[in-house]
N, C-alpha and C positions, 0 to 999 in steps of 0.2 A: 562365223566366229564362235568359238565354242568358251564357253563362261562358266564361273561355279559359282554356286551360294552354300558358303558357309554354315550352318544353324548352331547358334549358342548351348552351352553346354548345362543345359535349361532343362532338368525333367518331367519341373508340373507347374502349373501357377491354377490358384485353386480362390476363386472370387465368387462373390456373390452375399450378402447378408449375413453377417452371423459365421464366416469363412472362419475366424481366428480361433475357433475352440477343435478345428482340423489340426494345428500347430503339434499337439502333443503326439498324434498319431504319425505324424512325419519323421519325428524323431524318432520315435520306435521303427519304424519302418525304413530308414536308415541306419538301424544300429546304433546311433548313440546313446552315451549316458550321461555327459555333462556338460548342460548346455548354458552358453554363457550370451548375457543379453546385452547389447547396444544402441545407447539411446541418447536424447538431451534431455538438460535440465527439463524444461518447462514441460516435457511429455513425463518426466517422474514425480513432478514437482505440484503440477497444476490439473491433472487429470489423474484418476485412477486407472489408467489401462494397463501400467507395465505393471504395479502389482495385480492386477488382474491376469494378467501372461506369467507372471511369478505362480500365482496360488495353481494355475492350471497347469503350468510343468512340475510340480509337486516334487520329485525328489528326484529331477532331473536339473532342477536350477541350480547352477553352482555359483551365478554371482552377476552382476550388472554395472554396467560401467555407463554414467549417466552424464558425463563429461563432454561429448561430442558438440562440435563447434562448426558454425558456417565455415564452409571451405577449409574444412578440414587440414586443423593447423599440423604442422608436422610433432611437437611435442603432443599434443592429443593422440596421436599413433601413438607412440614411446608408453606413454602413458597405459593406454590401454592394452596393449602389447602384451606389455609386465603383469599388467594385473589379470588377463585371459591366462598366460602363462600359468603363474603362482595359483590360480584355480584348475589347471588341467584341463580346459577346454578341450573338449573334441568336437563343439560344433558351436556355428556363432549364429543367432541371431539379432539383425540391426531390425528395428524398431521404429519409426516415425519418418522424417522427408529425406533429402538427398544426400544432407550431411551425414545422419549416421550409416547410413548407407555405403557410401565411400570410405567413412572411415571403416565398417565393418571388412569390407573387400580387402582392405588393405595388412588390418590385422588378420586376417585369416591366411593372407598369403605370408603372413611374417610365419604365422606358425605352420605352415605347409611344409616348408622349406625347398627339398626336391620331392617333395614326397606331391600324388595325384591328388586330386579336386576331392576324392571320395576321402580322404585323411582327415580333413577337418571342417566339412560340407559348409553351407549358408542356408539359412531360410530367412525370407526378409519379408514382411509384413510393411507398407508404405501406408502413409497418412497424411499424404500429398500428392500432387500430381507430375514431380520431378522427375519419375519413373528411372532412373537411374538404375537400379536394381534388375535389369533387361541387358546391360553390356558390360561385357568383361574388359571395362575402363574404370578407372577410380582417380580423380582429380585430390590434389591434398597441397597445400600452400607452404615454401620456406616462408617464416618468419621472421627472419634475417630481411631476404631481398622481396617481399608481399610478391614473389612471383609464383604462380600456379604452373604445375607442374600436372602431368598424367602418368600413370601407370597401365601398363596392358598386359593381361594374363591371360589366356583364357580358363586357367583355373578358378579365378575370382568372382566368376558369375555365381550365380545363387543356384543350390539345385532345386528351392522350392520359392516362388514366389505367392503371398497371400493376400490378394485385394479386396478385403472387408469394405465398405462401405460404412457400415456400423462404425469403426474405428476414427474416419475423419472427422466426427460431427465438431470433436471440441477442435482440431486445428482452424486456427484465427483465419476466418473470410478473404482479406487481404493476400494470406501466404494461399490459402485454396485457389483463390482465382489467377495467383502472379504464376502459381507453376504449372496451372492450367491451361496461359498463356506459353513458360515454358515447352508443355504437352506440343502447342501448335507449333511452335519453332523446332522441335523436334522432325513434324513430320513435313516441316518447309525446306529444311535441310536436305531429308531424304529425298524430295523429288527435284531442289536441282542440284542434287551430286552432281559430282565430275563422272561418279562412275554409277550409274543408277540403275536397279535391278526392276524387275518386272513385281513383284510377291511385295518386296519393298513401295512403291507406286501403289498396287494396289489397297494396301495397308495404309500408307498416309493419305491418302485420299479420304478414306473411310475415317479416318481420325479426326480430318479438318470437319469433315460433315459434322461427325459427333459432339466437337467440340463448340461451334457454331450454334448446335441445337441448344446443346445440354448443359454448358457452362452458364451462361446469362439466366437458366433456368433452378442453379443451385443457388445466384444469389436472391433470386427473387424470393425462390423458397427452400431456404437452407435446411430446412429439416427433410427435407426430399431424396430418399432414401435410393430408389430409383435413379434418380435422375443423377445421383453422385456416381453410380455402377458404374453408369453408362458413359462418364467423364475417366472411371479407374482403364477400363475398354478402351476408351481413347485416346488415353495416355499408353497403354501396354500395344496396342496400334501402331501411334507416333513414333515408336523405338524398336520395333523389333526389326532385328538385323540389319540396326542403322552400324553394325560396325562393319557389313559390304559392303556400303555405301560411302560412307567417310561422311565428316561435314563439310560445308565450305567456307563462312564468317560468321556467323551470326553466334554460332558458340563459342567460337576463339575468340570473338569480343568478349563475351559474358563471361568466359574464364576468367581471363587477366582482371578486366574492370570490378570484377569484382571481388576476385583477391584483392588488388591494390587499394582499393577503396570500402571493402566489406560489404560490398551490394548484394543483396540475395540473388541466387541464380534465376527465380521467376523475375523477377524487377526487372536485370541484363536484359532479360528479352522483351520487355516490354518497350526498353528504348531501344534495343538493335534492328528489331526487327522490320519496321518501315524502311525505316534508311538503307537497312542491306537489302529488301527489296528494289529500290530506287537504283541501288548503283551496279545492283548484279544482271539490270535488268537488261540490256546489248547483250550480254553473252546466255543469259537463261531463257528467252523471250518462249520458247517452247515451253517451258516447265514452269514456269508464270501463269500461263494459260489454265494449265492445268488445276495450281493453287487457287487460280479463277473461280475454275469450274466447280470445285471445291464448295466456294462460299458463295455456290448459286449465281455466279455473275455471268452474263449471255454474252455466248464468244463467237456465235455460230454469225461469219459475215463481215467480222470486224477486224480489224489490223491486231496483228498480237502487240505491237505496243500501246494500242491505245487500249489492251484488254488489260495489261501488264502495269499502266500507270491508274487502273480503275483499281486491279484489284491492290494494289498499297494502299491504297484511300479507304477501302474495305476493309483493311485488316487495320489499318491504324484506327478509324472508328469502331470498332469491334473491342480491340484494346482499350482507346480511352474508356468506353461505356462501362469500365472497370472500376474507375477513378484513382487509377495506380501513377505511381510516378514515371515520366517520361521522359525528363531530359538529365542529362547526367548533372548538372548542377543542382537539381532536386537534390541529388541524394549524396553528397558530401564528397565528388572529385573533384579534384584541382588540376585547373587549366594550363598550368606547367607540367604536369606530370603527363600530359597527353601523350607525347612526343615516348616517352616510355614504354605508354601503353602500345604505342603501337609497332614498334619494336619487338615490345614481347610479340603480338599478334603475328608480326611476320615468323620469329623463330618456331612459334608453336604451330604455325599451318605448315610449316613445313614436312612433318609428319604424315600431312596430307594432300596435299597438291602445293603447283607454286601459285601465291597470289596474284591476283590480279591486280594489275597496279604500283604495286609495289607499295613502299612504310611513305610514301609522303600521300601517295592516294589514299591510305587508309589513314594518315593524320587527318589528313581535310574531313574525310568520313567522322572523324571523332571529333572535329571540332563542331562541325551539323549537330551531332549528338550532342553539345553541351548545353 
């Protein structure tokens, strides 16, 4: 069978300690001159980094738009949109976790128009471990109906990616370790695609390991400058060229449920992920194994499902030892609106395989979840 992999339209990602003061020189190195910053509140408001990103683009800063909202409300586009515009942006960077991330993607492709990826570039700087800024996807929510929506371009990937370390320290412990968890569901996705590459496997593998190691080790000791790297690593691991691969559930839960309900996308995965372990596990039993193997669990001799019901129990103690919320009643959905949720679930996997099961197997799934 002859296959391709596609590779993202990615030309550097540039990490390690101390990365962010690179930012000015990329700009120059792409040609621009007016570069416009995207962020949220609390990262302009409660931290000095974006004026620290302001003072070091020097008279290349044309403006910052510090509005950006979880799941990226659709009037937050509009918003920023107009005001990238009215400043002449020719190049965006988003600032901080997944939210302005998407919404940066999304504005950059407003002002592209038909024009290529090199017209109005991205360089995106993360301060979480959502890694989102690795696929030329961008999720953004109507307001009207709380339903999540995606966009796909492959103009809208970033040309430069910058994973400081330095940069996480003030993002809140909670949000670190949920899209950390995130990270992991990333790369649980990529190994039981429907369509699963080889480069892909070996990457999420290496990313469970990492994350396994080194996650439980930044909360022990959050100033562990190290030990953050090597979690940004395993998050840019977890993602890369998960868009040959596709998802299967565990993200299209996290979409919807947390549109409809405004659950952070780390949180989604920390209640999906058991559970879509558990029910995917008849048709992944291979690629379970492997997520096994991953978190050190001994597979050599044993039935893949007794390997496959070990390692949920693995990942779900791994999670709790977080102390993050778990069940969707934790975190403010309503047990009537299930049945919506998982309607959207069915519309929106359709982009990508047909589900298994169908909208009443996946209610039931989301009533577990509550």
């Amino acid at each position: 069978m002859i296959r391709e992999y596609k590779f993202p339209q990615l030309e550097k990602v540039i990490y390690g300690a101390g990365s962010l003061v690179q930012v000015p020189k990329e700009i120059e190195r792409l040609g621009k001159e007016r570069a416009f910053i995207m962020t949220g509140k609390s990262m302009a408001t409660k931290t000095d980094l974006v004026r620290k990103l302001e003072t070091l683009l020097e008279d290349k800063w044309v403006g910052t738009y510090s509005g950006c909202q979880q799941h990226v409300p659709s009037g937050n586009i509009a918003e920023a949109t107009a005001r990238a515009r009215e400043a002449q942006a020719d190049l965006i960077i988003s600032f901080g976790g997944g939210s302005p991330v998407d919404a940066a993607k999304i504005v950059a492709l407003e002002l592209l128009g038909d024009r290529p990826q090199d017209a109005v570039p991205q360089i995106a700087i993360s301060t979480t471990l959502s890694v989102g800024e690795f696929t030329p996807f961008a999720g953004y929510t109507n307001e009207q109906t709380r339903v999540k929506a995606v966009r796909s371009d492959k103009r809208i990937m970033p040309k430069v990616i910058v994973l400081d370390p330095e940069v996480t320290l003030p993002t809140p412990m909670q949000l670190w370790l949920s899209t950390g968890v995130k990270a992991l569901d990333h790369a649980i996705e990529a190994l039981w695609s429907v369509n699963p590459q080889p480069l892909t496997d070996a990457l999420a593998m290496e990313a469970i390991r990492k994350l396994h190691h080194y996650l439980p080790l930044t909360m022990k000791e959050p100033k562990n400058i190290a030990a953050r790297g090597e979690c940004q690593v395993a998050g840019w691991f977890s993602i890369f060229g998960l868009g040959n691969v596709g998802v299967r559930l565990s993200h299209i839960f996290g979409h919807q449920i947390g549109a409809r309900w405004d659950v952070p996308h780390g949180i989604t995965s920390c209640i999906t992920i058991p559970h879509c372990m558990r029910f995917l596990a008849p048709q992944t039993l291979d690629r379970q194994v492997l997520i096994a193997q991953a978190f050190g669990v001994k597979t050599d001799g044993r039935k893949p499902e007794e390997v496959a019901a070990e390692a949920a129990n693995v990942v779900e103690g791994f999670i709790d030892s977080f102390g993050v919320p778990r069940r969707l009643r934790d975190v403010g959905a309503k047990q009537e609106e299930l049945p919506a949720v998982a309607h959207a679930v069915i519309e929106e996997s359709a982009m990508w395989h047909r589900q298994q099961g169908g909208e009443e197997a996946l209610l039931g799934l989301l009533h577990q979840m509550w």
